[in-house]
KETILUM-269770 format. One record per residue: x, y, z of N, C-alpha, C in turn; residue in one letter; residue number from 1. Coordinates in Angstrom, 1 decimal. Layout:
N
[atom [X; Y; Z]; [X; Y; Z]; [X; Y; Z]; A; NUM];
...
This chain:
183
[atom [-8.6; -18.1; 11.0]; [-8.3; -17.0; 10.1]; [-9.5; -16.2; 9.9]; X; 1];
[atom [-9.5; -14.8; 10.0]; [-10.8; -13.8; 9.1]; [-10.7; -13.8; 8.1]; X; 2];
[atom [-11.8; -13.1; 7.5]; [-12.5; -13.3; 6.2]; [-11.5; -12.0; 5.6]; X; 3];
[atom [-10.6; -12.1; 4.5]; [-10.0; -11.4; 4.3]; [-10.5; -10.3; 2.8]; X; 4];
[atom [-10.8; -9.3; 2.6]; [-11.4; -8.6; 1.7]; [-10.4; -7.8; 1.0]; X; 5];
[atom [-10.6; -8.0; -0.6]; [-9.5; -6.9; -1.5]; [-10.5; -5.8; -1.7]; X; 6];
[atom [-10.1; -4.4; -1.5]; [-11.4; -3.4; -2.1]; [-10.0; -2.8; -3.3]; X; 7];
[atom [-10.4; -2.1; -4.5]; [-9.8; -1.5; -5.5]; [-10.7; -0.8; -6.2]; X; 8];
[atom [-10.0; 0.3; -6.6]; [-10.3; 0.6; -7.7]; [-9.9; 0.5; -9.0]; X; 9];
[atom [-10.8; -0.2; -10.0]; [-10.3; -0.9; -11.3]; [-11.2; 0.1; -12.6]; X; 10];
[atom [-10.1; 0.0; -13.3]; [-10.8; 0.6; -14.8]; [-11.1; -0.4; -15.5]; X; 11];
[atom [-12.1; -0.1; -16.7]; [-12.9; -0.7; -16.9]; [-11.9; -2.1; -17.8]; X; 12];
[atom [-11.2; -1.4; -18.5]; [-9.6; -2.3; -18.8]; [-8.9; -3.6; -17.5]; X; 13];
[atom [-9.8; -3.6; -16.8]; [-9.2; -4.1; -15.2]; [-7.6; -3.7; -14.3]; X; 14];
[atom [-7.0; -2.2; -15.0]; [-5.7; -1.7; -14.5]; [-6.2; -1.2; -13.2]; X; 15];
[atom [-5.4; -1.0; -12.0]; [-5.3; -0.9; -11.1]; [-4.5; 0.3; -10.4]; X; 16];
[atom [-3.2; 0.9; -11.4]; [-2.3; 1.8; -10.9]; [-2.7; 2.6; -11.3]; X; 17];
[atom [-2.4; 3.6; -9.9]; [-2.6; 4.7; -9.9]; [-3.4; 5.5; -10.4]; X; 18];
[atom [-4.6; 5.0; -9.5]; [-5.8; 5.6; -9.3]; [-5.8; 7.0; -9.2]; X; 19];
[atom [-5.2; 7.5; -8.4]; [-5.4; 8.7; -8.1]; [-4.8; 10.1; -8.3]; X; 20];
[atom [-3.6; 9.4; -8.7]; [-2.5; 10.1; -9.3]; [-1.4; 9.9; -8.6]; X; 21];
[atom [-1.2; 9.7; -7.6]; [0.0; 10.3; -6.9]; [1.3; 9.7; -7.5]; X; 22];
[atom [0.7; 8.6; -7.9]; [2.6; 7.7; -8.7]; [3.0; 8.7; -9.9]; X; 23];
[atom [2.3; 9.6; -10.5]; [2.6; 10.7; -11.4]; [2.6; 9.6; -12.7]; X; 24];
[atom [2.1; 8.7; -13.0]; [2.2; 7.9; -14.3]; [1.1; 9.0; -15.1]; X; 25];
[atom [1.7; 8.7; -16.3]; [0.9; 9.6; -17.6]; [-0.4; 9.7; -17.8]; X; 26];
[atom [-1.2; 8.3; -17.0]; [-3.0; 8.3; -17.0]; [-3.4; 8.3; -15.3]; X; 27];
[atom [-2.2; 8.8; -14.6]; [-2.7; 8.7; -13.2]; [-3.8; 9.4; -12.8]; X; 28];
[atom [-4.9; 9.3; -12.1]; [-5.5; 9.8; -11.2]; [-7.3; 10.0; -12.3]; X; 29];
[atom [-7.0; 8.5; -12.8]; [-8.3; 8.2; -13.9]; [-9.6; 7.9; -12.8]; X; 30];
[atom [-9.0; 7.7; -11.4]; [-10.4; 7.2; -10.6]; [-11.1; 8.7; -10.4]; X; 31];
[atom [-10.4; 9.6; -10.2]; [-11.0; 10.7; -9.5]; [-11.3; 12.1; -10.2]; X; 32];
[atom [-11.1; 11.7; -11.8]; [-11.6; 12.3; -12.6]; [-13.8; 12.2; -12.7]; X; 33];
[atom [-14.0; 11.2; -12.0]; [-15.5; 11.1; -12.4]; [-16.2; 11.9; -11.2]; X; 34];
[atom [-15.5; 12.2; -10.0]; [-16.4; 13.3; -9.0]; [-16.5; 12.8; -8.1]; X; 35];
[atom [-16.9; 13.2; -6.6]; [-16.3; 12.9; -4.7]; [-17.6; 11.9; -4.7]; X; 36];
[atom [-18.6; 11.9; -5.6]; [-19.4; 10.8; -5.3]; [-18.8; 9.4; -5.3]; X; 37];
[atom [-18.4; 9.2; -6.8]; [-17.6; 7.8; -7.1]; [-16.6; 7.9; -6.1]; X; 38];
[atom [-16.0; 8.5; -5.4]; [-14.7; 7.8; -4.1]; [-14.6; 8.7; -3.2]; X; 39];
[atom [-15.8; 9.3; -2.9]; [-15.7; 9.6; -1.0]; [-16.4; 8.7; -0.1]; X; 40];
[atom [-16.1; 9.1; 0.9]; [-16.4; 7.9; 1.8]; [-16.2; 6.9; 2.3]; X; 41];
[atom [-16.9; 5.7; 2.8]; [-16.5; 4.7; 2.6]; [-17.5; 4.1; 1.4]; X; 42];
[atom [-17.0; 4.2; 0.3]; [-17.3; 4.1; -0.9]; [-17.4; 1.9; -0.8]; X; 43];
[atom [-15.8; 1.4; -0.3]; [-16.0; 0.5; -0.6]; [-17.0; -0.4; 0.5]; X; 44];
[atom [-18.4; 0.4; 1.2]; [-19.1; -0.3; 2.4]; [-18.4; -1.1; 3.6]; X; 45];
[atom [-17.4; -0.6; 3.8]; [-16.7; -1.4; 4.8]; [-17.5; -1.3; 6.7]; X; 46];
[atom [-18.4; -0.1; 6.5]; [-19.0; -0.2; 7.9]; [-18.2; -0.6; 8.9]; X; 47];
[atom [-19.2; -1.9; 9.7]; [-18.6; -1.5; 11.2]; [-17.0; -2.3; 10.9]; X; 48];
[atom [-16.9; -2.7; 9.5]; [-15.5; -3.3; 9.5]; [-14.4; -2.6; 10.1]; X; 49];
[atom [-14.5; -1.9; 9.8]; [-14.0; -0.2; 10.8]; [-13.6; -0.1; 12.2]; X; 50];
[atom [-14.7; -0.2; 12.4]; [-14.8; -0.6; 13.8]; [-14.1; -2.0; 14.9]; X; 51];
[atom [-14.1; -3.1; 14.0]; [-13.7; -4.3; 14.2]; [-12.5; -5.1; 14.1]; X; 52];
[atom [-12.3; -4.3; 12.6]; [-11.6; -5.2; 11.7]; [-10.2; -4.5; 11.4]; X; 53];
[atom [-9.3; -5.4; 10.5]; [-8.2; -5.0; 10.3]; [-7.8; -4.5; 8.9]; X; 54];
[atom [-6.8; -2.7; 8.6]; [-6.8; -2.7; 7.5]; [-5.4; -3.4; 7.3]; X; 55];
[atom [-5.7; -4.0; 6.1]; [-4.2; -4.7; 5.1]; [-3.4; -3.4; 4.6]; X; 56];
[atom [-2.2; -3.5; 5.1]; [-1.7; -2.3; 3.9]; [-0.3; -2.5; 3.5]; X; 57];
[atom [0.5; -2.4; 2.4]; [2.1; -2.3; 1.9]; [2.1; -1.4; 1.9]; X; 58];
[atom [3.4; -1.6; 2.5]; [4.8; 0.1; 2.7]; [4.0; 1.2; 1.8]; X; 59];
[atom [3.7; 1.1; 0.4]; [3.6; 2.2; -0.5]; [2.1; 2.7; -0.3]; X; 60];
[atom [1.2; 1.9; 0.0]; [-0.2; 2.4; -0.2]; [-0.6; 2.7; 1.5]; X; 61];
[atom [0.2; 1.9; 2.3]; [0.9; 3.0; 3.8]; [1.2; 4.2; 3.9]; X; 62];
[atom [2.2; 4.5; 3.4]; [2.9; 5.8; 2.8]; [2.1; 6.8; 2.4]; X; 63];
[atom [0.9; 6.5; 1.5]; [0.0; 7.3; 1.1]; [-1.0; 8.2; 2.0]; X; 64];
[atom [-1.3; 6.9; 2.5]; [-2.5; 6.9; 3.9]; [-2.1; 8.0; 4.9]; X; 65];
[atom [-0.8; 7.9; 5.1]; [-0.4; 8.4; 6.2]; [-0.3; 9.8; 6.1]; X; 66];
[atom [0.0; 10.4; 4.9]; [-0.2; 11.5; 4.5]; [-1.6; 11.9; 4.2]; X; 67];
[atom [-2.3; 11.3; 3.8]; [-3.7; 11.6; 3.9]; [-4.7; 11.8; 4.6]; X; 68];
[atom [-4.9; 11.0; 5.3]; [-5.8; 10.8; 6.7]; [-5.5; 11.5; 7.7]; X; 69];
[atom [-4.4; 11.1; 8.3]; [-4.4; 12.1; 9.9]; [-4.4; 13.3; 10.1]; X; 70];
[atom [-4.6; 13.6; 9.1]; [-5.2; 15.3; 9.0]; [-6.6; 15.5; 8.9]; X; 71];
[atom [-7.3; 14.2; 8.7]; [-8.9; 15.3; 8.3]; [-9.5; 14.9; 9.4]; X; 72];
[atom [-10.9; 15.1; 9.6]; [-11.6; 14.9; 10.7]; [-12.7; 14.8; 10.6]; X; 73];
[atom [-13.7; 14.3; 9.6]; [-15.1; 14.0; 8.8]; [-15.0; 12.8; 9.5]; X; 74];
[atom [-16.2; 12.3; 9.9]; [-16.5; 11.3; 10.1]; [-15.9; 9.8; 9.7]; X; 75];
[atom [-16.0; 9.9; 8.7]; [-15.0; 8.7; 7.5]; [-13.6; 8.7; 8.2]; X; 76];
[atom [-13.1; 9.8; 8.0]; [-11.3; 9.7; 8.2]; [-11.4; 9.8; 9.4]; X; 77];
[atom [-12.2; 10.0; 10.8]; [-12.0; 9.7; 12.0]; [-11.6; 8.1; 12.5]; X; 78];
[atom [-13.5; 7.5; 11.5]; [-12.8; 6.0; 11.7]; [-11.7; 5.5; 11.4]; X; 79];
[atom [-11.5; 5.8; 10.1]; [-9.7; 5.9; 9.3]; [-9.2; 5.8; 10.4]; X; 80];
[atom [-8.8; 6.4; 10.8]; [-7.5; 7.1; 11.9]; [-7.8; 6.0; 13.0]; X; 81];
[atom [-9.4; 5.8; 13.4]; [-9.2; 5.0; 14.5]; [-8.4; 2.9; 13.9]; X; 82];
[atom [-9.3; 3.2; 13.5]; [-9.1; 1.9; 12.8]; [-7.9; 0.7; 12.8]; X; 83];
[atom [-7.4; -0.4; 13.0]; [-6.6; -0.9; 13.3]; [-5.4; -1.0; 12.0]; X; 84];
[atom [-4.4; -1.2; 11.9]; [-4.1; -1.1; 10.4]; [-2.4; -1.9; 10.5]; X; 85];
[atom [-2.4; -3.3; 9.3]; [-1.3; -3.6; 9.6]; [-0.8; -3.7; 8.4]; X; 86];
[atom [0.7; -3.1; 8.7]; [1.8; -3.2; 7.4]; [2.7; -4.1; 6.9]; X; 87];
[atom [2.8; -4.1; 5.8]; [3.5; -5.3; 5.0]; [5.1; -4.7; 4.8]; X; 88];
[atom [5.7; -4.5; 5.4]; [7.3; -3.9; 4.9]; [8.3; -4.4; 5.8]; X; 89];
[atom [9.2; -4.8; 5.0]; [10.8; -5.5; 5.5]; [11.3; -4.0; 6.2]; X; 90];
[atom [11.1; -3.0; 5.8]; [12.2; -2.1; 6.1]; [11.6; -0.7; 7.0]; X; 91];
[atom [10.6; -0.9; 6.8]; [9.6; 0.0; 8.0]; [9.9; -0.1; 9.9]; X; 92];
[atom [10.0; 0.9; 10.2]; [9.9; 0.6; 11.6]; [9.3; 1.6; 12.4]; X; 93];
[atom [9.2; 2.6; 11.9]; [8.2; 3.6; 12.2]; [7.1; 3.7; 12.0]; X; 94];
[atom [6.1; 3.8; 12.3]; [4.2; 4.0; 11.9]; [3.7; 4.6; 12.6]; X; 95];
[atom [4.1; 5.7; 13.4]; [3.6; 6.5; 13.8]; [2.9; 7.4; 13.3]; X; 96];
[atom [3.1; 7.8; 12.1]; [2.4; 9.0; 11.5]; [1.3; 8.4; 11.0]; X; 97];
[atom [0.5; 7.4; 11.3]; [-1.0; 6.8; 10.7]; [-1.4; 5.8; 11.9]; X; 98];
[atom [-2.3; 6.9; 13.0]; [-2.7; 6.2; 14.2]; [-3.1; 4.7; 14.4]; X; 99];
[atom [-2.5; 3.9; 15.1]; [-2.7; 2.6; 15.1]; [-2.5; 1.7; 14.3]; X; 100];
[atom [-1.1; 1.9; 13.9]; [-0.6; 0.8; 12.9]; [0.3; 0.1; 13.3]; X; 101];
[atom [0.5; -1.1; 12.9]; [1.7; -2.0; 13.6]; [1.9; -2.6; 12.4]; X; 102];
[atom [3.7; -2.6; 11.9]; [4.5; -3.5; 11.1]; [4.0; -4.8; 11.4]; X; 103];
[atom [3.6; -6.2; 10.4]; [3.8; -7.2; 10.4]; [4.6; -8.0; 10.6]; X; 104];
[atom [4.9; -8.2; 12.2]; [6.5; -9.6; 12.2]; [6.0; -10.7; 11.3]; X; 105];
[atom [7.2; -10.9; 11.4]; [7.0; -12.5; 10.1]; [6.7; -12.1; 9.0]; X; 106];
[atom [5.8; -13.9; 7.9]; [5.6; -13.5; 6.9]; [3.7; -12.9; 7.1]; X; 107];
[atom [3.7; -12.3; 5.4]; [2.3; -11.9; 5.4]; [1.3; -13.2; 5.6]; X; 108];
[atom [1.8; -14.4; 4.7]; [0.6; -15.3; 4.8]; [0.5; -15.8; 6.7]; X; 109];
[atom [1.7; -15.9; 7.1]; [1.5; -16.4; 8.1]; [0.5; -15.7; 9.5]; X; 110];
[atom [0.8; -14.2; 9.5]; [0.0; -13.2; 9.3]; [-1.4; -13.4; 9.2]; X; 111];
[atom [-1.6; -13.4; 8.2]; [-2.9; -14.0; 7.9]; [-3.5; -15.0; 8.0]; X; 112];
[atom [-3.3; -16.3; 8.5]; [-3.9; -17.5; 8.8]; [-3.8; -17.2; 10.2]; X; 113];
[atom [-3.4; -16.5; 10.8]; [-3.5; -16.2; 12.5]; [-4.4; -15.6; 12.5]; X; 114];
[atom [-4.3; -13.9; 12.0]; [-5.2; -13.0; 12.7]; [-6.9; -13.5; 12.2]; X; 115];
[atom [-7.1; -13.8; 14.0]; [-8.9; -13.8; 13.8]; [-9.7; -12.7; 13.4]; X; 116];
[atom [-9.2; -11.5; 12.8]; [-10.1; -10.2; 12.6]; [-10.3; -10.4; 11.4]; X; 117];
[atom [-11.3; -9.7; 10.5]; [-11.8; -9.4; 8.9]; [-10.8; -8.5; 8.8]; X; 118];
[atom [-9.8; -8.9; 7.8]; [-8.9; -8.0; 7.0]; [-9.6; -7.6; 5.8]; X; 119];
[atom [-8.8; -5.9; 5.5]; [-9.4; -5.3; 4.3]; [-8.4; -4.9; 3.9]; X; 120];
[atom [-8.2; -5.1; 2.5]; [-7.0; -5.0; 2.0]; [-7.2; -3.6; 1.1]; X; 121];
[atom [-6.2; -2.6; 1.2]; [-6.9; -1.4; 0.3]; [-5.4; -1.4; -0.6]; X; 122];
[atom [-5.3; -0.9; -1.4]; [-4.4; -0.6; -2.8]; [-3.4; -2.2; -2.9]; X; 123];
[atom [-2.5; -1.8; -2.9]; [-1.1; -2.9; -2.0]; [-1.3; -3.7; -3.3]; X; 124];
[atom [-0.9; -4.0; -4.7]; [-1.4; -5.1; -5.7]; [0.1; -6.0; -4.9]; X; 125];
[atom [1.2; -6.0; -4.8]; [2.1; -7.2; -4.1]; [1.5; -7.8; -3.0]; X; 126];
[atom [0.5; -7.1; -2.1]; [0.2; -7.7; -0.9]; [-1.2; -8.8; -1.6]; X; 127];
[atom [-1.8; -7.8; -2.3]; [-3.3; -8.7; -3.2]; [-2.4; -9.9; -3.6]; X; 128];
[atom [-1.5; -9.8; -4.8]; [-0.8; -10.9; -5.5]; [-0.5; -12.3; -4.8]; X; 129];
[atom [0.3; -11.5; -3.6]; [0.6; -12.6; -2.3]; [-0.4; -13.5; -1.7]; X; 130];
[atom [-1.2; -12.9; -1.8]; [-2.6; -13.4; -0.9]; [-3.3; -14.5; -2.2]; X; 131];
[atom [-3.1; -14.0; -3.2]; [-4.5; -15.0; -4.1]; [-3.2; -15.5; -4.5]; X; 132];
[atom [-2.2; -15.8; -4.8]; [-1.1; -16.9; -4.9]; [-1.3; -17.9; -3.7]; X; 133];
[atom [-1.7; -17.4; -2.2]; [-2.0; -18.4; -1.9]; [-3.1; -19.1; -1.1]; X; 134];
[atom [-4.3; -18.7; -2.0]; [-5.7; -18.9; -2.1]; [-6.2; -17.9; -1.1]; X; 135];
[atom [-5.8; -17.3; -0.5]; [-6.2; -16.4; 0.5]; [-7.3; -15.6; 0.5]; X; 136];
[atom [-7.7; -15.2; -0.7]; [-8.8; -13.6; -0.9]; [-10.6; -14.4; -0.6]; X; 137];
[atom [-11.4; -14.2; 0.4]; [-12.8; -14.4; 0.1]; [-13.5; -13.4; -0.4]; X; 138];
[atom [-13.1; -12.2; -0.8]; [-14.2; -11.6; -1.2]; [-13.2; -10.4; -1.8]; X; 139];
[atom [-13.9; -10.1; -3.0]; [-13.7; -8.7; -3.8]; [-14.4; -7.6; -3.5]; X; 140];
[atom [-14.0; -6.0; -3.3]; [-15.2; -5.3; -3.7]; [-14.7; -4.6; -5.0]; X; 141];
[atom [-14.8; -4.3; -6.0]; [-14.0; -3.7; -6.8]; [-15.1; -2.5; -7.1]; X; 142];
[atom [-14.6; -1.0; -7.4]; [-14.9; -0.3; -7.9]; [-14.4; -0.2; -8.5]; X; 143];
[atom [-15.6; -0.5; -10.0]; [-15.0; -0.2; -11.6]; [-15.7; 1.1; -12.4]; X; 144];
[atom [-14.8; 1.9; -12.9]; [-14.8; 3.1; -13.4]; [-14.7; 3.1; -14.9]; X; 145];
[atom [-15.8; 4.0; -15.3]; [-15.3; 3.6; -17.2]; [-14.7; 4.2; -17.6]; X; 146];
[atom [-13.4; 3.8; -17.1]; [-12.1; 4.9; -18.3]; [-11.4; 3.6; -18.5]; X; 147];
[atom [-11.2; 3.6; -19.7]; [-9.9; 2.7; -20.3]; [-8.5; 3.4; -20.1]; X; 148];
[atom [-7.4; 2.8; -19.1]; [-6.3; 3.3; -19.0]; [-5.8; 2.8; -20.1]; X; 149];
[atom [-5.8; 1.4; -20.4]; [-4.3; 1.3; -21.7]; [-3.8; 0.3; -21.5]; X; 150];
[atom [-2.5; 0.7; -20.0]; [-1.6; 0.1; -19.7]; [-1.7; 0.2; -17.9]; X; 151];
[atom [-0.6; -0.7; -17.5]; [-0.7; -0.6; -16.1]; [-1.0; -2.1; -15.1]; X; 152];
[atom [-0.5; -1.7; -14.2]; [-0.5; -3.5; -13.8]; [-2.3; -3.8; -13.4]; X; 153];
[atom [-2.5; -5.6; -13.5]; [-4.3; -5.2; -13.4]; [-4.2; -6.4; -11.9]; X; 154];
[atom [-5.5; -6.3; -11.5]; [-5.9; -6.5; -10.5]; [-6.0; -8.2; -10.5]; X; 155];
[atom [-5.6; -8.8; -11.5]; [-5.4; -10.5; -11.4]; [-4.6; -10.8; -12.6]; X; 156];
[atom [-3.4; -11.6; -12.1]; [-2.0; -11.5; -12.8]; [-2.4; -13.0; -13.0]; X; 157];
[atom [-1.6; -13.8; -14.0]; [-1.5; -14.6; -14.9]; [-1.4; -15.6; -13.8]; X; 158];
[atom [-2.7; -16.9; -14.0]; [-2.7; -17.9; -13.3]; [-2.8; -19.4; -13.6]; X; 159];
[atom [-2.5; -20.6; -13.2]; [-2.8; -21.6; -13.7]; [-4.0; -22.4; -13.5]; X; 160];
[atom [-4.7; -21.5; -12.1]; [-6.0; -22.5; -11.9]; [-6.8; -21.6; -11.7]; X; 161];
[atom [-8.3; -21.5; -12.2]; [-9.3; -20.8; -12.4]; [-9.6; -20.2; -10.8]; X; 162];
[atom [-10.0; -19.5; -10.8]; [-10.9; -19.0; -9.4]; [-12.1; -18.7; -9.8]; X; 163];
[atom [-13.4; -19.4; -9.2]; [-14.6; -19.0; -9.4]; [-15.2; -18.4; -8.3]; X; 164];
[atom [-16.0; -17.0; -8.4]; [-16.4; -16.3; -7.4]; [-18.1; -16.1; -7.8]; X; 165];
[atom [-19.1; -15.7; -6.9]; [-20.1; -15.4; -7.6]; [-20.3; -14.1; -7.0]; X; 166];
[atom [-21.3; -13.1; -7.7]; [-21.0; -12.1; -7.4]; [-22.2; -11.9; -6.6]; X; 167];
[atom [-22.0; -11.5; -5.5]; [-23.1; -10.9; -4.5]; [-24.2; -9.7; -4.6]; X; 168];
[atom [-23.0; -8.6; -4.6]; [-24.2; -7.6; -4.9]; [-23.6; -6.6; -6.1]; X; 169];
[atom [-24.0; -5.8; -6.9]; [-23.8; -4.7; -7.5]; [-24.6; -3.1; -7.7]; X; 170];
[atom [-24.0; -2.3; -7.2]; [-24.3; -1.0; -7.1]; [-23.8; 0.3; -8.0]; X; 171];
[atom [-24.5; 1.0; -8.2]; [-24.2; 2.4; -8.7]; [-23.4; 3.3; -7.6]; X; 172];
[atom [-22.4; 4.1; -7.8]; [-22.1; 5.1; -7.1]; [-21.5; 6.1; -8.0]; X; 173];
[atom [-21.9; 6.8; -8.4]; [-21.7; 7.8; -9.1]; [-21.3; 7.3; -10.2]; X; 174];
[atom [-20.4; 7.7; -10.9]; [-20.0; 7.4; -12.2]; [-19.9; 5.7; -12.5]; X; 175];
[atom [-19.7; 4.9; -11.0]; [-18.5; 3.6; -10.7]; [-19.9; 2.6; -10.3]; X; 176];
[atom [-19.5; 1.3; -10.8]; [-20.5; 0.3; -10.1]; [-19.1; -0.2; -9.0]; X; 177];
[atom [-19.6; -0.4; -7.8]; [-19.2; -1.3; -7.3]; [-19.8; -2.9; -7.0]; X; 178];
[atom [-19.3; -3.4; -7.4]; [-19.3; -4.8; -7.6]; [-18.3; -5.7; -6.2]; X; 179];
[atom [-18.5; -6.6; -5.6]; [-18.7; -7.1; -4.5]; [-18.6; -9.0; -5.1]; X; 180];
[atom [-18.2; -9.6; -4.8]; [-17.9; -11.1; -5.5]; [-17.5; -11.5; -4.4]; X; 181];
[atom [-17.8; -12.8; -4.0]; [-17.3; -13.8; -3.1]; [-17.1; -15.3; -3.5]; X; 182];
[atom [-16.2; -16.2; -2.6]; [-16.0; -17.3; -3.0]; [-17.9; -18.4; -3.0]; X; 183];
């Protein structure tokens, strides 16, 4: 199995939805209120993962991608585009509109205890959920942003055994530290 990676963006509340806006929720798009420093790029340091590695994605934060990316052509969204990318959806059978993506047969965990590549998991909180239900996540990067949303689903849902991670490295990026934790 690869080293499987969650990247998010979390407020400082630890909510997770709808970062950006697009779900149209009443505090949507609290990530991208602080400026293209805090979330251009590859903000969450993913480098040659890019190159190598595999993105995690559910139908919805799929959906997004696909509309976003294959249109631009900066450096960043080239890799995007090249990049390997696999989807979580029962009901998908098309992926053509986000270069190089393949639906996942089977289940996700099983999925993932096969594939030998570094998975990076970007939005997807059902795919995240799935995975740390079953011990699956080695490493966080979380970009946290100081806005208190309120309300909103958060980035670690109600558990019965502790997970201890220690945290590797922490950075500034504009408004956002990214913070980086591993098992």
């Amino acid at each position: 199995m690869g080293h499987v990676i969650v990247t998010g963006f979390v407020s400082l509340d630890g909510i997770v939805t709808d970062p950006d806006g697009s779900d149209g929720t009443p505090a949507g798009g609290w990530a991208f209120r602080h400026g293209p420093e805090t979330h251009g790029g590859d903000k969450f340091r993913l480098g040659e993962l890019m190159d190598t590695g595999v993105l995690l994605l559910g139908r919805n934060t799929w959906e997004l991608f696909s509309r976003l990316w294959p249109n631009r052509t900066d450096e960043f969204s080239t890799r995007m585009n090249k990049m390997a990318k696999a989807v979580v959806s029962h009901s998908m059978t098309d992926v053509s509109a986000f270069p190089n993506s393949t639906v996942i047969e089977g289940s996700l965990t099983g999925y993932v205890r096969s594939e030998p590549r570094t998975m990076a998991v970007a939005g997807s909180v059902s795919v995240i959920r799935a995975l740390q239900a079953e011990d699956l996540v080695d490493e966080y990067r979380l970009m946290t942003l100081p806005t208190i949303v309120g309300a909103g689903e958060r980035m670690f849902g109600p558990t019965d055994t502790p997970v201890h991670l220690r945290l590797a490295s922490v950075a500034q990026t504009g408004a956002a530290s990214l913070a980086t934790y591993v098992r």
